[in-house]
C-alpha positions in Angstrom: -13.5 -5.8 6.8 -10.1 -5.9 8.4 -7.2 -3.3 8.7 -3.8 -2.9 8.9 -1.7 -0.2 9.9 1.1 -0.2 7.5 3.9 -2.4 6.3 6.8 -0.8 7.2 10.2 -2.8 6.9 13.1 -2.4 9.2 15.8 -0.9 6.9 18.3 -3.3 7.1 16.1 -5.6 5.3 14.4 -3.3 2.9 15.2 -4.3 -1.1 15.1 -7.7 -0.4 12.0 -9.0 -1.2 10.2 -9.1 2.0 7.8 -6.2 1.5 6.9 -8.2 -1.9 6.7 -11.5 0.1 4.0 -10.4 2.9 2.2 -8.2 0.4 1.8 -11.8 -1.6 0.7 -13.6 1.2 -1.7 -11.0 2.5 -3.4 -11.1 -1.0 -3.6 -14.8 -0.9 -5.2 -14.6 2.3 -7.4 -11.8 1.7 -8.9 -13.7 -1.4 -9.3 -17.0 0.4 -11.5 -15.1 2.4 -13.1 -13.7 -0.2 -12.0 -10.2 -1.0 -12.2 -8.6 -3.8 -9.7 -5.9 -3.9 -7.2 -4.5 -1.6 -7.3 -0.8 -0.4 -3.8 0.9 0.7 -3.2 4.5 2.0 0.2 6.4 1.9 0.8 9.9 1.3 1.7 12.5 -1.3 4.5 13.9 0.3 8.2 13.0 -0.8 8.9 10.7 2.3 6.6 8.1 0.8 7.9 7.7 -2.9 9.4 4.2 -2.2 6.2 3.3 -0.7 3.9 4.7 -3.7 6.3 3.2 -6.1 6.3 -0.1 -3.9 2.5 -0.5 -4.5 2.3 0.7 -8.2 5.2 -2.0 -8.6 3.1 -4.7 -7.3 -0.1 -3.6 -9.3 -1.7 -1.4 -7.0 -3.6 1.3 -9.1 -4.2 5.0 -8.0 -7.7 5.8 -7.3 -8.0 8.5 -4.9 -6.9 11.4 -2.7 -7.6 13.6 -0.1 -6.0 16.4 -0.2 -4.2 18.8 2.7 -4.8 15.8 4.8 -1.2 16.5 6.1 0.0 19.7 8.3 2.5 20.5 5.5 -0.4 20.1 3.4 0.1 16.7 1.5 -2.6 14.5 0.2 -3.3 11.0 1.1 -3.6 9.0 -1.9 -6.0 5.9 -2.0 -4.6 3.2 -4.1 -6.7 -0.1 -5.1 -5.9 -3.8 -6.6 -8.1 -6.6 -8.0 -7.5 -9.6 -6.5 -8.1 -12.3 -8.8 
């Protein structure tokens, strides 16, 4: 098993393909190694649209949440993709 804590881009790069680029690579590496799927976490709350869109985009499904998992009482929601 192995973790990350986030991919967070500097903003002067964001919208240029770079998120896309190390999520690629990670899945390559991940399923050289012999994963099966990849696991993200990000939040319900409206600071994290670009990143829930980001992952949907790049065929992350939905698959869970927690809810009031934040103070202002936000859900963490558990998205999943198949690595093939």
């Amino acid at each position: 098993m192995s973790g990350s804590r986030g991919l967070p881009l500097i903003p002067v790069i964001r919208g240029k393909g770079v998120g896309r680029m190390l999520l690629t690579e990670i899945e390559r590496i991940a399923a050289a190694q012999g994963f099966r799927k990849l696991l993200v976490e990000t939040y319900e709350h409206a600071d994290f649209d670009k990143a829930r869109r980001f992952y949907e985009r790049n065929g992350f499904h939905r698959t869970g949440q927690i809810s009031d998992y934040l103070p202002d009482g936000s859900s963490t929601v558990v998205y999943a993709k198949t690595l093939v």
